[in-house]
N, C-alpha and C positions, 0 to 999 in steps of 0.2 A: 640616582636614577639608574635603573636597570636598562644595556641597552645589549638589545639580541646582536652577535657579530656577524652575523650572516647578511644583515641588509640594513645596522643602525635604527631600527626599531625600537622607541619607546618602548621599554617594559617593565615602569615603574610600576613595583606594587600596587595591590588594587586594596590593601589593607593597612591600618596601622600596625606594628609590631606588641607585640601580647609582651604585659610588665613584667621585667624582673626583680629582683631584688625583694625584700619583704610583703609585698603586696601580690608576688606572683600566682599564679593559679595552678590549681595540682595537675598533677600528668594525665590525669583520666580529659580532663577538662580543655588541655592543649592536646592533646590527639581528637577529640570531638573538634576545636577547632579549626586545627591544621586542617582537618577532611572537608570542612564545608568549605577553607577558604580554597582548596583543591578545584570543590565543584565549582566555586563561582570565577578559578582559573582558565580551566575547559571549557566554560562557557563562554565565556571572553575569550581565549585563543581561537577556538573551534570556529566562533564568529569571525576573528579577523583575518583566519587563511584557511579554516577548513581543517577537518582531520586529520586529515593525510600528511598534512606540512606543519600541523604540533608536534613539538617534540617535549620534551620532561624536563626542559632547560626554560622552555617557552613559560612551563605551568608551575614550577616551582619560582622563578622570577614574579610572574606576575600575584602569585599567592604570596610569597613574601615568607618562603620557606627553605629551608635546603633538601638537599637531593637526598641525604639519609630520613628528613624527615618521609618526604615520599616514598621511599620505598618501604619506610615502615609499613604506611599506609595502603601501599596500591606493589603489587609485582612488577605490574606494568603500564605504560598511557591505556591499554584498550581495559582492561582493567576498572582503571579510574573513570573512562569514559561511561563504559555501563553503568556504573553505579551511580555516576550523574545524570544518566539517561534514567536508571530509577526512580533518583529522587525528584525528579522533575516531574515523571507522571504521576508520582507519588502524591507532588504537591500540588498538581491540579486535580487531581481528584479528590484530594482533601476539600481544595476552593468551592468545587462545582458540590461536592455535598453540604459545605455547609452553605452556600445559596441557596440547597434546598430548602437545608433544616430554617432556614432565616424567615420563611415568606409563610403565607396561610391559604391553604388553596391548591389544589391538585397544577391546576391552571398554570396558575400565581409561579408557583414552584416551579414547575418545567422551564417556563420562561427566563424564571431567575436565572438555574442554574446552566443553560444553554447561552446564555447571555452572558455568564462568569467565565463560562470558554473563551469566548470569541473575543469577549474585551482583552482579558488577562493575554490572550497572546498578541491581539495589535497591539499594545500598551506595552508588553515587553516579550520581543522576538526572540530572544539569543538561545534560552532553555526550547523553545517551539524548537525552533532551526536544527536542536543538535538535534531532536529526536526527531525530529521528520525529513531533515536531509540528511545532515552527514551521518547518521548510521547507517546509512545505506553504505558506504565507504568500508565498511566492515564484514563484509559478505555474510555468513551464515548465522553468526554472533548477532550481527545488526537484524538480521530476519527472522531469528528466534525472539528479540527484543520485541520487535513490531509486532510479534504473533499474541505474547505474552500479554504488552498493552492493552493490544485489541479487543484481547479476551476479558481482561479489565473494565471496558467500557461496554462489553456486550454485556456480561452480568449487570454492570449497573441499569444499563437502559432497559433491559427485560425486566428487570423488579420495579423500576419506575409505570412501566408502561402493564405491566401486570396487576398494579392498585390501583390503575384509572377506573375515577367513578363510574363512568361510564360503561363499563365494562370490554370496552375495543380494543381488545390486542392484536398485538403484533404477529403475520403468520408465521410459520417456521421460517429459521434463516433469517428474518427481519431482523434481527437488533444485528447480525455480521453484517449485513449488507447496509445499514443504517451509516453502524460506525465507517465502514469502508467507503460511505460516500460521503462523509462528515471530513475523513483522512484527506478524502481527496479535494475537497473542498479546500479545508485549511492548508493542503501541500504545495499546490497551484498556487495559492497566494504568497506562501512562503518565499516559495522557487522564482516567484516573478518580482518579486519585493513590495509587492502590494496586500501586507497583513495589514494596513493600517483601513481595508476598507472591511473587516472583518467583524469590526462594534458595528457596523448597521445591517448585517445579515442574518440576525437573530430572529424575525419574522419569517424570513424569506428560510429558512435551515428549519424551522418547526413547520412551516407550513407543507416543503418537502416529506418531514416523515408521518404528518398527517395523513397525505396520500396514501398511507400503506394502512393505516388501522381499518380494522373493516372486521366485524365479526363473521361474517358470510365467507371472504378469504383466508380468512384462520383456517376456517372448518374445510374448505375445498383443498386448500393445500396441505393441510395435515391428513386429508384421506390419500389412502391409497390410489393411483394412477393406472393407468395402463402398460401393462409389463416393455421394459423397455427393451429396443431393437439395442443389439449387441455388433457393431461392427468390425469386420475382421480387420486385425491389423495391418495398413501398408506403408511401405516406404511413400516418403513425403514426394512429388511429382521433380521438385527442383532439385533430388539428388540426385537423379535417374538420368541425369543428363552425364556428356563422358569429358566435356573441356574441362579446363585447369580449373577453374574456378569453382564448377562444383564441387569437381576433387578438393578442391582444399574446404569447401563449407564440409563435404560429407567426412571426412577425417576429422575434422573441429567433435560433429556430433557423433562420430563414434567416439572418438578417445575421449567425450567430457560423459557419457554416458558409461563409459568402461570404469573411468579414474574421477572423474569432476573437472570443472574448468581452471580451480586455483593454480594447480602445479603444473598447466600446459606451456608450453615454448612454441615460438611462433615454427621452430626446427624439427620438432617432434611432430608439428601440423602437418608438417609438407611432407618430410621422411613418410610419416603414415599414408599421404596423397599419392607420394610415388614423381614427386616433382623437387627441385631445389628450396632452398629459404627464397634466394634469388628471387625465382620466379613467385614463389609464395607473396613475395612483397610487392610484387609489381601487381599482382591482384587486388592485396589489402595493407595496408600499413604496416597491420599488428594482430594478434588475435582478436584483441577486444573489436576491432575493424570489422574482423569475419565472425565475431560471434553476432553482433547488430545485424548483420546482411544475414546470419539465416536466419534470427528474429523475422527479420521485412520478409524474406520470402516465407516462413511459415504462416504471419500471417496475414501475406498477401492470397496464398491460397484457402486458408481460411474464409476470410471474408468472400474471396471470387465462390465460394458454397454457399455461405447466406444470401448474399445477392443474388444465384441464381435462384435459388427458393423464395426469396422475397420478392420476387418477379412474380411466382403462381398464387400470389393470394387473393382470394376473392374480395376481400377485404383490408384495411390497414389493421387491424389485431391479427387478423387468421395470418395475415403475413409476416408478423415479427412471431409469431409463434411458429411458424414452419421454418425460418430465417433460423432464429435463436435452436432449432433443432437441427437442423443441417449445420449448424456451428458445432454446435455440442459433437455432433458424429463425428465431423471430421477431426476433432482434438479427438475423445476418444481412438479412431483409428490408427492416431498418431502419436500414443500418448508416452513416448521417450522426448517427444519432444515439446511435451507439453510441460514436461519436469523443467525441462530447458529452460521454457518461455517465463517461469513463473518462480521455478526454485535458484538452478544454477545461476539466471539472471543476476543474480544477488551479488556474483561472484566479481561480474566486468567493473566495480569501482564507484567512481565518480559520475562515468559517464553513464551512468545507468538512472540518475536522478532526472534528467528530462525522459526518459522510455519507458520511465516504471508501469504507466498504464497505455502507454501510446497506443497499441494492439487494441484494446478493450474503447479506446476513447473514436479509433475508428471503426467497429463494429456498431456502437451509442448510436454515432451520425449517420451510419447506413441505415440503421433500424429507424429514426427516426427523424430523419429529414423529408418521407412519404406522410407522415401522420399533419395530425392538428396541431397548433402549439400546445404548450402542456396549462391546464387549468391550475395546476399549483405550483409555484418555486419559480417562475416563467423565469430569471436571469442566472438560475443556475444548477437547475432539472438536470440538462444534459448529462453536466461534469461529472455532479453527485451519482446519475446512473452510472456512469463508468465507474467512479470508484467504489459502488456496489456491486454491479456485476465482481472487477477483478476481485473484490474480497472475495466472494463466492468459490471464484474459480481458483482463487488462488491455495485455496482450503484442501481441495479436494485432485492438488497436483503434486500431492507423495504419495509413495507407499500405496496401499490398493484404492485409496480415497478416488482414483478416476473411474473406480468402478459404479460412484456411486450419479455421476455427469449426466446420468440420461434421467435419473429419479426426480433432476432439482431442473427441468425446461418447463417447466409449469410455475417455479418461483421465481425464475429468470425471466420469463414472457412477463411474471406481474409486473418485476420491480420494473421494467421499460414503462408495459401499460399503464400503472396506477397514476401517475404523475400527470400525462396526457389526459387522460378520459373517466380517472377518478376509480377508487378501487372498486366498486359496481360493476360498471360495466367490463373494464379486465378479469373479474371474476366469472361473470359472464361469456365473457369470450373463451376463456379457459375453458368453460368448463364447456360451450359447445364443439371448441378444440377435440374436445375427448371423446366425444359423441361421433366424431366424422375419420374417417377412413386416414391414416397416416401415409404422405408421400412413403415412398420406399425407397 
């Protein structure tokens, strides 16, 4: 029995020992080995404490290997981790196509293979978990990973949804924002330990992205728009203030915008603030403390611009559409700190697994807790918008992609509307959106 000495941990191997003697297997064939018993180590340690607190003693013990065989194998634990993160989506995306290929019927198929998701991960969580939690633990690695997948599942669901007999595709951005509400879907379950109700939401997950097919929304969101209002840059309202506290949030987002947030000290926060550590801490714990509090305050003023906007709508469409664009502007005008909210985030850890969409999950409830309930997905509409929207926005928060935030408030207004009122009538309402005089 393997026992970890840090805390008497059980960490008997999770495999028998591969033959010696005459009957053994040749090298090419023990190195294939060693690797997968590596991944289904990570998976199991990853499970039992998380990322952060595996170490290459944990993963080599419960594989039933030694530490030179690993490093043959991997340079490093994150290393090793990736590439279990690979094969993982690897081999649900194998599952989910060949569910496809198994059934007869456009129908038939969808269902299958929507169904081999949802089972395959309430049936066995531990490969789900690494890839939808703890990479997150890995900052830019772990969100180059996520981007990667995603991209994964957007080809697949766009070629799916591009052979429907029917001819109803998805508008643009639809299969990002599909996945990115499927993410969120299975991530919330994850995070709360309730995957196991995840085999009976396979109705309820298709009838969600039904709301978005619509040949009429194809066509209106793939035209051209009306040229979008460019707002000038300002500083965010809650740095402009001059006590201690803002001083240390506004040196947080200078110096993570200057260098990034990995290699910041809670000492180089305040020095830049022009206050002690001392006092530093009696504001916030830690950085990670003060990176979350300018998170809330950015988008607590965020949202205080939708809601005022959502206030002047004649209507509840015409109001998430003027809502969702006074959103849009105000990240726009802000958009250092939009990298912040969306990229650097990546950076705070652990603790960034319950916040990953918190912002966008309260912008969902503001848009629509004025409306109807939603005609399709009714127990879990809301969530699935939030984790559409944040794919969306999350796409378009490097490098010049915020240029492109005012182009995509017409496929932002759908994905809320579709669900509530059916993609008709949100196409509709877009499309008399455009027709009428923009707030200013």
């Amino acid at each position: 029995m393997g026992i970890d000495r840090t805390g008497g941990e059980d960490l008997s191997p999770l495999y028998r020992r591969l033959p010696y003697g005459p009957k053994r297997i040749d090298r090419d064939e023990v190195a294939r080995n060693q690797r997968a018993r590596l991944y289904g180590a990570m998976m199991e340690s990853v499970d039992r404490r998380g990322y952060r607190a595996t170490t290459v003693a944990h993963l080599v013990a419960l594989a039933g290997v030694s530490r030179r065989a690993f490093y043959e194998q991997f340079p490093n634990k994150e290393h090793c981790f990736l590439a279990t993160y690979d094969i993982v989506v690897a081999r649900e995306r194998k599952r989910v196509t060949e569910a496809w290929k198994r059934e007869r019927g456009w129908t038939n198929r969808l269902h299958a293979a929507c169904g081999t998701l949802l089972e395959d991960i309430a049936r066995d969580p531990k490969g789900p978990r690494l890839v939808l939690i703890e990479s997150l633990a890995l900052g830019a690695s772990g969100r180059e990973r996520m981007q990667l997948a995603g991209l994964t599942f957007e080809r697949l669901l766009a070629t799916v949804f591009r052979i429907a007999p029917d001819g109803a595709a998805l508008p643009a951005l639809a299969s990002r924002a599909v996945v990115g509400g499927i993410r969120q879907v299975l991530f919330m379950r994850m995070l709360e330990d309730r995957h196991s109700e995840l085999d009976a939401l396979t109705d309820e997950v298709l009838d969600w992205i039904e709301s978005y097919r619509s040949p009429a929304a194809a066509r209106l969101l793939s035209a051209a728009s009306p040229p979008p209002r460019q707002p000038p840059l300002v500083r965010a309202a809650f740095l402009h203030c001059e006590d201690r506290r803002a001083r240390a949030l506004g040196s947080l987002v200078d110096l993570t915008i200057d260098g990034g947030y990995a290699a910041l000290t809670d000492g180089q926060i305040a020095q830049f603030a022009g206050i002690s550590t001392e006092a530093f801490h009696q504001e916030f714990a830690n950085k990670e403390e003060c990176f979350l509090a300018v998170l809330d305050e950015f988008t607590g003023e965020a949202l205080g611009a939708a809601k005022t906007a959502l206030e002047c709508g004649q209507s509840w469409p015409q109001a998430v559409d003027r809502a969702m664009r006074a959103f849009i502007e105000h990240l726009l005008a802000r958009r250092a700190l939009l990298r912040i909210a969306f990229i650097d985030l990546f950076e705070v850890g652990p603790a960034v697994s319950g916040r990953l969409a918190t912002s966008i999950e309260a912008l969902t409830a503001l848009l629509t807790e004025p409306g109807p309930p939603p005609r399709r997905a009714p127990t879990l509409a809301r969530e699935a918008v939030s984790g559409a929207i944040w794919a969306v926005l999350a796409s378009c928060a490097s490098g010049d992609g915020a240029s492109r935030l005012p182009l995509l408030v017409d496929q932002l207004t759908f994905i809320v509307l579709a669900p509530y009122i059916g993609p008709k009538a949100a196409t509709e309402a877009i499309r008399a959106g455009r027709t009428q005089a923009r707030p200013a």
